[in-house]
C-alpha positions in Angstrom: 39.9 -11.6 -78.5 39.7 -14.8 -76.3 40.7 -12.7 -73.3 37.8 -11.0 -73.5 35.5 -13.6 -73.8 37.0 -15.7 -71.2 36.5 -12.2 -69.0 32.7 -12.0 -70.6 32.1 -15.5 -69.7 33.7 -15.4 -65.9 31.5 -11.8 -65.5 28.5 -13.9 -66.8 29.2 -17.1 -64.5 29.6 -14.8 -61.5 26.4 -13.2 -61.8 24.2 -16.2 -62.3 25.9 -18.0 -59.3 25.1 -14.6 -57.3 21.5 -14.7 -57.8 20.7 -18.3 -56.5 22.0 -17.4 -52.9 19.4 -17.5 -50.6 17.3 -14.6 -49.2 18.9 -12.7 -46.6 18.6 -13.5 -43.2 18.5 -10.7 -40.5 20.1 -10.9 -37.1 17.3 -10.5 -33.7 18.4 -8.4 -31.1 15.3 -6.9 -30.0 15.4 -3.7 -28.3 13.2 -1.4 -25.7 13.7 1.6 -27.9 11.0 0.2 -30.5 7.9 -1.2 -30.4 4.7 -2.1 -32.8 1.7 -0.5 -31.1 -1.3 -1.2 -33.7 -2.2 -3.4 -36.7 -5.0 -2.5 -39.0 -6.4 -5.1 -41.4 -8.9 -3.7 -43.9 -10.0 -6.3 -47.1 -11.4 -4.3 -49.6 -13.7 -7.0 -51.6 -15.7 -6.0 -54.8 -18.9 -6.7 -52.9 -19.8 -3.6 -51.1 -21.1 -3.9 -47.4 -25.0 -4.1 -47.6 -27.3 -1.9 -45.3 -30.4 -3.1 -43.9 -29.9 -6.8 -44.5 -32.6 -8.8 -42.4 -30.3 -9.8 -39.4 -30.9 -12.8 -37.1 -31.7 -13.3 -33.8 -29.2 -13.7 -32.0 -27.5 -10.6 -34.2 -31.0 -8.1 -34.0 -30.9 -5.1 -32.3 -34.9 -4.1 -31.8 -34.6 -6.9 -28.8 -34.2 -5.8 -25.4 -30.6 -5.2 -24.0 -29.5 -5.1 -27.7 -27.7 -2.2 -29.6 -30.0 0.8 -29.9 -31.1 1.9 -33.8 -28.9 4.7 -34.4 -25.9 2.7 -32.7 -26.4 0.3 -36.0 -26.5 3.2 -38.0 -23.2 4.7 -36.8 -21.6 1.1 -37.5 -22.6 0.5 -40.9 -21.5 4.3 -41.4 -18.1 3.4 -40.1 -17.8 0.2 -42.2 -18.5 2.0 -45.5 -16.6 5.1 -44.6 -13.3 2.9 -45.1 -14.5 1.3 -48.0 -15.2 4.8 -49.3 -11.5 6.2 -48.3 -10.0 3.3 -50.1 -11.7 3.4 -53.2 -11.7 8.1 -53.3 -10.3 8.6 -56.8 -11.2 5.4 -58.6 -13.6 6.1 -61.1 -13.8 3.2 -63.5 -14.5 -0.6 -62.9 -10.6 -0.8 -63.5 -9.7 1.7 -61.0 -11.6 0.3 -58.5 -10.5 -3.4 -59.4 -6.9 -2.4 -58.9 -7.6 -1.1 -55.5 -9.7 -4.2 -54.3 -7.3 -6.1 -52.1 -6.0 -6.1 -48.2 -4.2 -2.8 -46.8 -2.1 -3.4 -43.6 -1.5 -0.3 -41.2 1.3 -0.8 -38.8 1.4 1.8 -36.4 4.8 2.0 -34.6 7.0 3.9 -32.0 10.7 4.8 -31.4 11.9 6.7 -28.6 15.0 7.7 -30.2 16.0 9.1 -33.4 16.9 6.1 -35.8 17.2 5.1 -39.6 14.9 2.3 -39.6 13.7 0.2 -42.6 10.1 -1.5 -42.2 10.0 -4.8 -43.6 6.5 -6.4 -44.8 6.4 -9.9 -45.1 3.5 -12.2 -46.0 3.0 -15.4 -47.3 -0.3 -16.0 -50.0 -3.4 -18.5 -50.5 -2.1 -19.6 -54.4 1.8 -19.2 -53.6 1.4 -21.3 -50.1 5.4 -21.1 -48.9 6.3 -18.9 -50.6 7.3 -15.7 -48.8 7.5 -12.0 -50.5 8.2 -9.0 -48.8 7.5 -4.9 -49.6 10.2 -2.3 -48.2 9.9 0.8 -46.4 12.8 3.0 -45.0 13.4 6.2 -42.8 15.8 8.7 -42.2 16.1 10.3 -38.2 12.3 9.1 -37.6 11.4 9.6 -33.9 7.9 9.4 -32.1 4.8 7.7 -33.0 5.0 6.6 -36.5 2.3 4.7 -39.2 3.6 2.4 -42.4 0.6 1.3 -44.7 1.3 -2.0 -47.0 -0.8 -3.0 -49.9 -1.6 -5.8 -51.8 -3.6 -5.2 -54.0 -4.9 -5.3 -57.9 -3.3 -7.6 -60.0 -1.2 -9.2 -56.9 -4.2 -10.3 -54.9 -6.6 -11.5 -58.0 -3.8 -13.5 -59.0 -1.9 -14.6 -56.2 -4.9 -14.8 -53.5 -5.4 -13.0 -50.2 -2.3 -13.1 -47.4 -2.4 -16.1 -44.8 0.2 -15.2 -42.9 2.4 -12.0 -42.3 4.9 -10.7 -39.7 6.2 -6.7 -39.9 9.7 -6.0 -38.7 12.0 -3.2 -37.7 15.0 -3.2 -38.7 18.4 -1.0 -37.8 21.8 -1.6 -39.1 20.6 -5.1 -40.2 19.4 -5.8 -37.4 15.7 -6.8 -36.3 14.5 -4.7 -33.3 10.8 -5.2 -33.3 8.4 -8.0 -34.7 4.7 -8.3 -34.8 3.5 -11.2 -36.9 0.2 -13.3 -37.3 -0.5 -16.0 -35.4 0.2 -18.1 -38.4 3.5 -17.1 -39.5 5.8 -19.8 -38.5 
């Protein structure tokens, strides 16, 4: 009997002591073979983008050497097509809130065939320091390549829209390719 609570205790002690250790830290070695290409940043507010606001002057496109009519169109089409895309599917005021947030596209290559894992991590207004980070991995991925991120719903109403973010690459534990914001530090 008080072996086994000496073992339940020493099994209880070992796991506590194992989740204080620190984050894990990745090893650069940076290599040709990978690279980011793109980064998309769409925010996705509950205010939708409105057409045919009065715009100023500097900003009006009726002037001379200014963007043609149908030019604005075609831009204020493009603007709400994303908006649209995001929200396709969302039918109530609770669907749509849980989709109002920021969406990061990272569009990456790899010239050779590689298990990679693509590691999101981003720093919030409320949370300041505080780092979190969203996983993605793949198995024997080659050629041009696109890994989407969300935060979103709940996270971003709560926890406030990122400040900061970097994207990495990472094979056998090690980091091969980095693309962060100019305020990640």
């Amino acid at each position: 009997m008080r072996l086994t609570c000496a073992f339940a205790l020493l099994l209880s002690v070992g796991s506590v002591a194992g989740a204080d250790s620190p984050a894990r830290k990745y090893p650069v070695a940076l290599n040709s073979d990978f690279a980011f290409r793109k980064v998309k940043i769409y925010t996705l507010g509950q205010n939708p983008y409105v057409t045919g606001q009065k715009m100023t002057a500097a900003a009006d496109t009726s002037k001379k050497g200014g963007l043609s009519r149908s030019r604005t169109v075609d831009q204020e089409a493009s603007l709400m097509f994303e908006r649209t895309y995001r929200l396709h599917g969302a039918v109530t005021g609770l669907d749509q809130r849980q989709r109002f947030g920021q969406y990061f596209d990272f569009f990456w290559r790899v010239k050779r065939p590689a298990d990679l894992t693509v590691r999101f991590e981003y720093k919030q207004e409320k949370l300041k320091a505080f780092v979190q980070a969203k996983e993605q991995t793949y198995q024997n991925v080659n050629g041009t390549n696109r890994s989407e991120f969300r935060v979103v719903g709940d996270e971003y109403f709560d926890d406030g829209g990122v400040l900061a973010w970097r994207c990495l690459l990472i094979e056998h534990g090690q980091i091969v390719a980095e693309k962060r914001s100019f305020l990640w530090d």
